[in-house]
N, C-alpha and C positions, 0 to 999 in steps of 0.2 A: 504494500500500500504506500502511496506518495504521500509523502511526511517533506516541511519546509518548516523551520524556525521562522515564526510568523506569530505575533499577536495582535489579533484586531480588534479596535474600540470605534464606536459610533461617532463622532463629530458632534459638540452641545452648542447648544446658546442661540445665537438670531442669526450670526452669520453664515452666510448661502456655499455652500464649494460648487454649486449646481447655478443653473438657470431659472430655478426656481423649486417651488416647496414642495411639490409632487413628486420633481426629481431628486431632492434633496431627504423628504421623507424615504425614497426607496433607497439611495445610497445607504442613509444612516440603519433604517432596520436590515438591509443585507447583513452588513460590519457587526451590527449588534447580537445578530443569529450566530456570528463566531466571535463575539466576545467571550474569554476564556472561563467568566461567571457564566455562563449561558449556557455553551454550547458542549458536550460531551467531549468530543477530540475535536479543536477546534483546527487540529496542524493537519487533519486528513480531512478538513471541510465540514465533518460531521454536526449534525447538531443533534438529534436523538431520536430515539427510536429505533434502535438497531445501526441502520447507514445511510436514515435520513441525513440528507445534505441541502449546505445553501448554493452551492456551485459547482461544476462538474470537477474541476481542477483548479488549480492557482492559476495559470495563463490564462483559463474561463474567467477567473475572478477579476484580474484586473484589468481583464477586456470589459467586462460590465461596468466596472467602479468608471473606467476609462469613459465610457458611451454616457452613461449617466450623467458625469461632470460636461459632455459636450451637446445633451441632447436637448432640443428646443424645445418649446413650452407647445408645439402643434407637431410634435412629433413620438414616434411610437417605436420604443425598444421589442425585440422580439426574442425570446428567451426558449431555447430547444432542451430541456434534458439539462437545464445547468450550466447553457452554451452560449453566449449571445452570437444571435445570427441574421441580423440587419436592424435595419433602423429605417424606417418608413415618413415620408411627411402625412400625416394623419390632418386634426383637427385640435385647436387649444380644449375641444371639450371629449375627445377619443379619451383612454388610459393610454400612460405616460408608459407602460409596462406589459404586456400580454404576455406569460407564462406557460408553459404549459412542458408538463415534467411523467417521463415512463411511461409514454402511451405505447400500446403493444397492441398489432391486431387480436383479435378473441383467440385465434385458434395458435396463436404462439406464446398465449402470455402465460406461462410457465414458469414459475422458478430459475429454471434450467437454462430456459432461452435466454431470460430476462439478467442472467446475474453471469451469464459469458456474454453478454452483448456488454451491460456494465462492465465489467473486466477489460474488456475491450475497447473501452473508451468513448461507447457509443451511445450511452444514457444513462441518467443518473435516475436513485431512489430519493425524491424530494419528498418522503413521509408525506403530512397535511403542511403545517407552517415553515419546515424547516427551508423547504424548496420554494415557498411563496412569500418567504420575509416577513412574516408577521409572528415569529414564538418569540413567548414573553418569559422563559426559564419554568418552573415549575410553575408555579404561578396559576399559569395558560389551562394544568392539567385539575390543578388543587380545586377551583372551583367548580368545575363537573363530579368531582368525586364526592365535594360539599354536598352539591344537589345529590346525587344519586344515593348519596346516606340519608339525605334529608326524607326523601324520598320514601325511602324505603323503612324509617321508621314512623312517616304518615302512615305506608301502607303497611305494613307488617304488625308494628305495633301499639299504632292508632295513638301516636304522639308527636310530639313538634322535634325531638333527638332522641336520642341514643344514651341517653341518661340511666348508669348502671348495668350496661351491657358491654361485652367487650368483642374485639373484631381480630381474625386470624386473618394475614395474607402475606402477600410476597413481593419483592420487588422494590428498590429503593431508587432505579433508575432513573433515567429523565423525564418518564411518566411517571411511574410508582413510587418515585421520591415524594409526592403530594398527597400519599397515603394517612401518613400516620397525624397532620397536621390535618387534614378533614378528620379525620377520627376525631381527634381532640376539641373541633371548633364542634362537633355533632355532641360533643358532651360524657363520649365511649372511652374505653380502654384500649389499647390493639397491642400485639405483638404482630412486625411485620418482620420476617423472615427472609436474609440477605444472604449472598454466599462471597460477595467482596468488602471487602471490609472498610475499602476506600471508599464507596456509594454512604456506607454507613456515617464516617466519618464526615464526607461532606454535606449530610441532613444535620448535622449536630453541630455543624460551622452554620447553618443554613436557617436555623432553627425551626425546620420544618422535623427535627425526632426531639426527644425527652431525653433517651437514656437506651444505651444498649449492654448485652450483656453477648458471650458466646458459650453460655449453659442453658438448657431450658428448662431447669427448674426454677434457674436465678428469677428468669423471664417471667415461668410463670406466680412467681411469688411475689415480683412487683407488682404484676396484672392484680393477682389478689388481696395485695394491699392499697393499690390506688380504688379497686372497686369501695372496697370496706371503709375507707378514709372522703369517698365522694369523689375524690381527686381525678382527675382523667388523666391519662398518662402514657404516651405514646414508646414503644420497647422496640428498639430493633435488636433482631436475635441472629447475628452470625451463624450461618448453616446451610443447608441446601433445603427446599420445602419440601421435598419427597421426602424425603428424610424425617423433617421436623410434622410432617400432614402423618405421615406413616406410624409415628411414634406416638402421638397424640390420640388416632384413633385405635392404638392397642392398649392404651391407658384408659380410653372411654370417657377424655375429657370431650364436651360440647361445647364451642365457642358459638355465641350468639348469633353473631355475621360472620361467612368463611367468604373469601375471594383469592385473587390471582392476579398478579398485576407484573410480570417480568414480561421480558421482549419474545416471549413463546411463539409469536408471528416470524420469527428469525430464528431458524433451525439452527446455522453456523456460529451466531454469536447472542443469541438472547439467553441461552437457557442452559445453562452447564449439568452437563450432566452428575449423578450422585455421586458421590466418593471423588469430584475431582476437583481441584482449585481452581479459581481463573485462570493463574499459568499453568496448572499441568494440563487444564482443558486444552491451551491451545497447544500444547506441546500435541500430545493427544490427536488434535485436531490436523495438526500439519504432516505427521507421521501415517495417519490412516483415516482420512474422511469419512467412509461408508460405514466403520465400525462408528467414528463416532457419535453418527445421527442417530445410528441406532441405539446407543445409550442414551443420547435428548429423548428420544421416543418412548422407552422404557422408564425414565424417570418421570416426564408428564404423564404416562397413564398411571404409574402410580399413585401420585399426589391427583390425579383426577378420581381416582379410587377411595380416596380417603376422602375427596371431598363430597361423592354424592352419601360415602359412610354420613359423616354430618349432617347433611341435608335430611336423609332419612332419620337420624336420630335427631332433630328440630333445629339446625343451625337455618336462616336462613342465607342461601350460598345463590351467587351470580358471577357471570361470567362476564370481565371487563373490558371487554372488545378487544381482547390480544390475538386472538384466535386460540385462544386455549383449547377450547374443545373440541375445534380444527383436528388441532396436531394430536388429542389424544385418539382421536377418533382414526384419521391416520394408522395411529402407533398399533391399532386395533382393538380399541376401546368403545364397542359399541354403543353403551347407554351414557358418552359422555355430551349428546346434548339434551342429557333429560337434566342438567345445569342449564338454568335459564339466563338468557342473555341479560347484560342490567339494562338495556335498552327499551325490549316489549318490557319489562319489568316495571322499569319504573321511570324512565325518561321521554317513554312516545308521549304522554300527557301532557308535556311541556312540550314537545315539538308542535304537536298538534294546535297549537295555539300561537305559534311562531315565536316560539322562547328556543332561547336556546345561547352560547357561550359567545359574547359582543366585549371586543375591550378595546383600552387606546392605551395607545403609548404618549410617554411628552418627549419629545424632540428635544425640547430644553435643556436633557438630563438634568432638569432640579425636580427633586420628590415633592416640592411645595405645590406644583401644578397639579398633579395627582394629588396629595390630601386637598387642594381646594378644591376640584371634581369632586371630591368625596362628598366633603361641605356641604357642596351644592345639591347633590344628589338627597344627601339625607335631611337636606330643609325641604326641597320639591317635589318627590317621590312619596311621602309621609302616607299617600293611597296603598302601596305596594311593602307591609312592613318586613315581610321574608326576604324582599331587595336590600331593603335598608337596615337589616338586622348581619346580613353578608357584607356588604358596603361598610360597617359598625367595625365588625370582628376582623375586617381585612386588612383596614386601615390601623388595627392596632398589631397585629400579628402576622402580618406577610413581610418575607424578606426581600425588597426590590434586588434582580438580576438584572446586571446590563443600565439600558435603559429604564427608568421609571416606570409602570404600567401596570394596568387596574383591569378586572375580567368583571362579569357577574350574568348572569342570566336575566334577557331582557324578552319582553315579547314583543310581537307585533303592536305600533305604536310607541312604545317604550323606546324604540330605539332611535326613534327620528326623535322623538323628544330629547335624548341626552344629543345626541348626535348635535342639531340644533342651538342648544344648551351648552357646550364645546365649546363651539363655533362662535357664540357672541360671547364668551369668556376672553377670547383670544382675541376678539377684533375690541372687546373694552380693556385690555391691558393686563385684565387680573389674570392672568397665562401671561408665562415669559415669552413662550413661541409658541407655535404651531405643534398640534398635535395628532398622530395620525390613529385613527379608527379601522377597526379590521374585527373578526371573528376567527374561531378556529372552522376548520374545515367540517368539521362535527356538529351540523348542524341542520335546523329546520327543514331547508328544502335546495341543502349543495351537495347531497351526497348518496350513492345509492351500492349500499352495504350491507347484502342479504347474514352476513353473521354477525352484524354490530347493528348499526343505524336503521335499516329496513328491516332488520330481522321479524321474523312474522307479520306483514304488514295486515292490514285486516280484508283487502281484497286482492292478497296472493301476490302483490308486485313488487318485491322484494328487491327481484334483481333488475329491473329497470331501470336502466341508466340514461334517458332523456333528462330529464329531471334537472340534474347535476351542469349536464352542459347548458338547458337553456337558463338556469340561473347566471352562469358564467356572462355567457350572451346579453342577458337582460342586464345583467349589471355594466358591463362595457356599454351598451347603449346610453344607459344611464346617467356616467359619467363617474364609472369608479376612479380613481388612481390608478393603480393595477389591479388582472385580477388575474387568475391561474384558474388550471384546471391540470387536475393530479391523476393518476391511478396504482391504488395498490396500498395507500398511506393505512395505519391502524392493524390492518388483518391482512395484508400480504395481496402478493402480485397477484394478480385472475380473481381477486374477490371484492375491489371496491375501484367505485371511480367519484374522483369528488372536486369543489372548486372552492376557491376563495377568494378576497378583494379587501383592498383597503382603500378608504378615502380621505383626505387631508384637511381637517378643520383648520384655516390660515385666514379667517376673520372675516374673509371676503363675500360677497351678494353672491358671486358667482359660486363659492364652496357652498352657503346658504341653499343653493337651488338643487344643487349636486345632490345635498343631503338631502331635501325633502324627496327627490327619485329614487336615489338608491336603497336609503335606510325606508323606504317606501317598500320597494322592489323587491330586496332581498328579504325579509322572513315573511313579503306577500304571499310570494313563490310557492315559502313553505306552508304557511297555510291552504293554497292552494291544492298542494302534492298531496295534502291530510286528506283535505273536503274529498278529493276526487278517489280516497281510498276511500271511503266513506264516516270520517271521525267527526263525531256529533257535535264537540265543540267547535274544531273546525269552522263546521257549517256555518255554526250558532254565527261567527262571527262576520262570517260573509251575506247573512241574514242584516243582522244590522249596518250595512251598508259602508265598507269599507273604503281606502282611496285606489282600487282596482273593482274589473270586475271579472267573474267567474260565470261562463255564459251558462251552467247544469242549474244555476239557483239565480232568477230573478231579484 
């Protein structure tokens, strides 16, 4: 793998290295996606998720950084796979950016094809944000996991958290590092279960963990004592989860909530198999491939064994869009999707409504722009208090990576309203600069991901993937900044295709108008994609006369 002594930081303040703030917004979130606070290996491009990348190569890289710094305010970069590959005279109101990352015709998009064409220098895996410039460190993942706890002890057990329960799962990564700090902010206990000691170590620089130990009884005896004390208390426990799932279910302990949250969508380097260390894995791995996978496979069905043990003995257990139960099913673990997805579970409710993960960055790099966003949000929002009780707990306990930046789940309406709201912060002064708006790819109606996001949809359309591109489309019309279009991000190559955009609140009438179409447009989309699978509330809301229309309902 191409490795460069290289560290890169965003550019702050008011001054332009660009033509302007559109281009100037893309420069800085590029750079900020390999900020070495950010990004997993930022010297191989990576930012996370396995081999999500923000650039195909270093000569890719400062071909873009290069375009950007030249590119005019009516013109359009064109980004192949992490490559820039012309530059177009467009429109001052086109996007400044068109993305578009690992498209693979259907009948080649293989693993196999997919990761020798990559090898090859032919196309890059841009995950959801890593490839579209818009990840915000853990951050991006902590508030889906928030909601989907939240979620899940409305439905499970008919309460506002997680108060006196505790949570088993895995994964301290660039996603699953945002684990044990939702557990916490839900009110729960967790032990979250690591097999590197450095992920560990840097949640506890991050203060996204409490406390770790590499015994499991240690682990479970804190679990025991923060229950008994009220205290919530977040344990990372050094070990492998096959191992630590395996042991726990021969002792017939029941953890409350069981999940999974490591890069299990990444055969080669997500999932280390049992009995081996990061490094002896890859020693392991370079010596003899075919054995190795076969040990990643052997160890997820186990720990997928132990987890529906839990489920049937009353944990409530979901699968957090890794492809978990992909791979175990694979490994030849037949009943591992009677683990239900956290998605039907407990997040289509909130798509359905056009909610879903909306956030901004400040350009500024000063934190004061983001807590006044906050400010503002929890003076004008006071209708939405599950908004502003996130918004509350974020601002005191999230650790900014990189650039400053704020996530939460917003719905339909909600988001032109902040968007808006931004945007005449910036043009009255109270914002040092310009700040750019974007979502994760994980969302209402950009994505179409029959083992995550679409999983069981309720009129069987799981895996159609129109959806995804014309939001892409609609939002380019719209007048996003950039926006991309991904395949493969979350749950691996041949199982999802999805899109994104970001747009630039920089004070202007013209940003003003931008907003009211896009942040319009995109989770319209998704309400739309709901109504037409047939979701009640959905409907409800295109009943009362939204700012689109939906030609099935008058």
């Amino acid at each position: 793998m191409e490795t460069k002594a290289r560290e890169i930081h965003a550019p702050t303040g008011k001054k332009l290295n660009t033509k302007g703030w559109g281009q100037e917004a893309a420069l800085r979130l590029l750079m900020n996606n390999l900020d070495p606070m950010v990004a997993k290996d930022p010297a191989n491009l990576i930012v996370y998720g396995g081999k999500g990348k923000a650039a195909r190569n270093w000569e890719a890289f400062d071909k873009i950084v290069n375009e950007l710094k030249r590119l005019e305010n009516d013109e359009t970069l064109l980004i192949q796979s992490g490559k820039p590959v012309g530059v177009f005279k467009t429109t001052k109101d086109a996007p400044r950016v068109l993305i578009v990352n690992a498209q693979i015709v259907p009948r080649w998009a293989t693993d196999d094809v997919f990761w020798d064409l990559e090898a090859r220098g032919l196309t890059m895996f841009g995950q959801m944000t890593a490839g579209s410039w818009i990840y915000i460190g853990t951050q991006g993942v902590l508030q889906g996991t928030y909601e989907t706890l939240s979620a899940l002890a409305r439905k499970e057990f008919h309460r506002d958290d997680l108060s006196g329960k505790w949570v088993l799962t895995s994964g301290l990564g660039e996603m699953g590092g945002a684990q044990p700090l939702a557990i916490t902010m839900n009110n729960a206990s967790g032990i979250i279960v690591e097999v590197d000691e450095e992920k560990i170590r840097r949640r506890l620089r991050d203060k996204y963990l409490d406390t770790w130990t590499d015994k499991l009884d240690e682990a479970l005896k804190i679990k025991d004592e923060s229950l008994a004390q009220g205290k919530p208390t977040s344990i990372g426990l050094l070990g492998n989860a096959a191992t630590v799932y395996d042991e726990l279910m021969k002792r017939g302990i029941v953890p409350d909530v069981v999940s999974d949250q490591t890069a299990a969508h990444d055969l080669n380097l997500g999932y280390i198999p049992e009995g081996y260390t990061v490094e002896t894995a890859a020693k392991f791995r370079e010596e003899d491939k075919e054995s190795y996978i076969k040990k990643v496979y052997a160890s997820i069905v186990k720990e997928a064994k132990a987890i529906l043990w839990f489920q049937r003995n009353g944990s409530k257990t979901f699968d957090y869009g890794n492809n978990f139960r992909t791979r175990a099913q694979e490994g030849g673990m037949k009943e591992a999707f009677e683990i239900p997805g956290y998605v039907p579970a407990y997040i289509r409710d909130l798509f359905a409504i056009g909610s879903g993960p909306f956030r901004w960055v400040a350009l500024s790099g000063d934190p004061q722009d983001i807590y006044r966003i906050d400010d503002a949000i929890i003076k004008n929002f006071q209708k939405d208090q599950h908004l502003v009780r996130w918004i509350k707990l974020a601002k005191e306990r999230v650790h900014f990576q990189g650039l400053p930046a704020r996530i939460c789940y917003a719905s339909y309406g909600e988001r032109e309203e902040i968007g808006l709201m931004i945007n005449e912060m910036v043009r009255s002064g109270e914002l040092q600069a310009p700040v750019a708006i974007g979502r994760d790819h994980h969302d209402t109606g950009s994505v179409a991901s029959p083992y995550r996001e679409t999983e069981k949809m309720k009129d069987g359309s799981d895996a159609i993937a129109d959806w995804p591109i014309l939001n892409a489309l609609l939002n380019a019309i719209s007048g996003a900044t950039w926006v991309s279009v991904h395949h493969g991000g979350g749950t691996g190559i041949g199982n999802a295709i999805h899109a994104g955009f970001v747009i630039v609140a920089d004070g202007t009438k013209d940003a003003e108008e931008r907003m009211k179409r896009v942040l319009n447009a995109d989770p319209g989309i998704g309400v739309i994609r709901h109504a037409d699978a047939g979701y009640e509330s959905s409907i409800d809301i295109i009943k009362k006369g939204p700012k689109f229309r939906y030609p099935y309902i008058d």
